[in-house]
C-alpha positions as CSV (number, residue, x, y, z in Angstrom):
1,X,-0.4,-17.8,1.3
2,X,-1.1,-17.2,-2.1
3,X,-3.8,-18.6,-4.6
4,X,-3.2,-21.3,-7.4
5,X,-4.3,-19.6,-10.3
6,X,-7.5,-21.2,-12.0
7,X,-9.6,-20.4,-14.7
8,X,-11.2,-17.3,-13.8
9,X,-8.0,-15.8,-12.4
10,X,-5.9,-16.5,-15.0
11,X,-4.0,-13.1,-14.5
12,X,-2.1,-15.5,-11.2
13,X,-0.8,-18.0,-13.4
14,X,3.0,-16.6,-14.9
15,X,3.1,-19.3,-17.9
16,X,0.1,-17.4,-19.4
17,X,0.5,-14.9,-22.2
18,X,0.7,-11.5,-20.4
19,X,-2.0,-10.0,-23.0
20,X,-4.4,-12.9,-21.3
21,X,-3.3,-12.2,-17.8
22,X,-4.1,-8.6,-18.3
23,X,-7.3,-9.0,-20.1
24,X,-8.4,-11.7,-17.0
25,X,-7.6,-9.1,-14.4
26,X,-9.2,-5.9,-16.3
27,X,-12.0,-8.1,-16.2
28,X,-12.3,-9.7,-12.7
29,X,-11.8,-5.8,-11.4
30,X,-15.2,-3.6,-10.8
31,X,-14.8,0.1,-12.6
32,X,-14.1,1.4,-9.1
33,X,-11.2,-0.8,-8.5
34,X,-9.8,0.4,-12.3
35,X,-10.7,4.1,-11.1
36,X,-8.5,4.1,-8.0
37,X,-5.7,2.6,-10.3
38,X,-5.6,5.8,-11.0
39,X,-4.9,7.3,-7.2
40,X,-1.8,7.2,-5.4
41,X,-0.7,8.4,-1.8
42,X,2.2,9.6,-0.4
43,X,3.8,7.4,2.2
44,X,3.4,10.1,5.1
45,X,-0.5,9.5,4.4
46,X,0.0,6.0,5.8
47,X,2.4,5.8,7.7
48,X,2.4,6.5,11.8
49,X,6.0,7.2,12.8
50,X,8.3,4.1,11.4
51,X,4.7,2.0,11.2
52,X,1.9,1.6,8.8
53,X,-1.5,2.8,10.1
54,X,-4.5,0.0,9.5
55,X,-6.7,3.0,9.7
56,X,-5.1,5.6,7.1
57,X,-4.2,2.6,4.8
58,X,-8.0,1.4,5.0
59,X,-9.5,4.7,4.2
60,X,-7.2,5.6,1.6
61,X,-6.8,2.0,-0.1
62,X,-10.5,1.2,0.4
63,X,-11.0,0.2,-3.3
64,X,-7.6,-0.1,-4.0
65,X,-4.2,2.3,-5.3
66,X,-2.2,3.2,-8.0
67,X,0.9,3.2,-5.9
68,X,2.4,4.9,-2.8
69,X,5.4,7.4,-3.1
């Protein structure tokens, strides 16, 4: 399910202005969350086998990801 965008999460709704959407979601996010923008993982990290592992995924993604290569 996904969330109807309302006023304080603006960043949901496409027929805003992407510089609004942005701004909304730099500012809903802590400075942790912005910081593990930063991170990223490689996909053997969180992966078991053919599977994703809850447990590697949760302790590498705890505050979020830049991406997973």
């Amino acid at each position: 399910m996904i969330a109807e965008p309302t006023p304080e999460r603006r960043y949901r709704d496409p027929a805003a202005p992407l510089e609004e959407r942005v701004a909304n979601l730099l500012d809903l996010m802590t400075p942790e969350e912005k910081i593990a923008q930063l991170g990223s993982a490689w996909v053997f990290e969180v992966v078991d086998g053919t599977r994703l592992s809850p447990t590697d995924a949760d302790r590498l993604m705890a505050r979020g990801i830049g991406h997973i290569t």
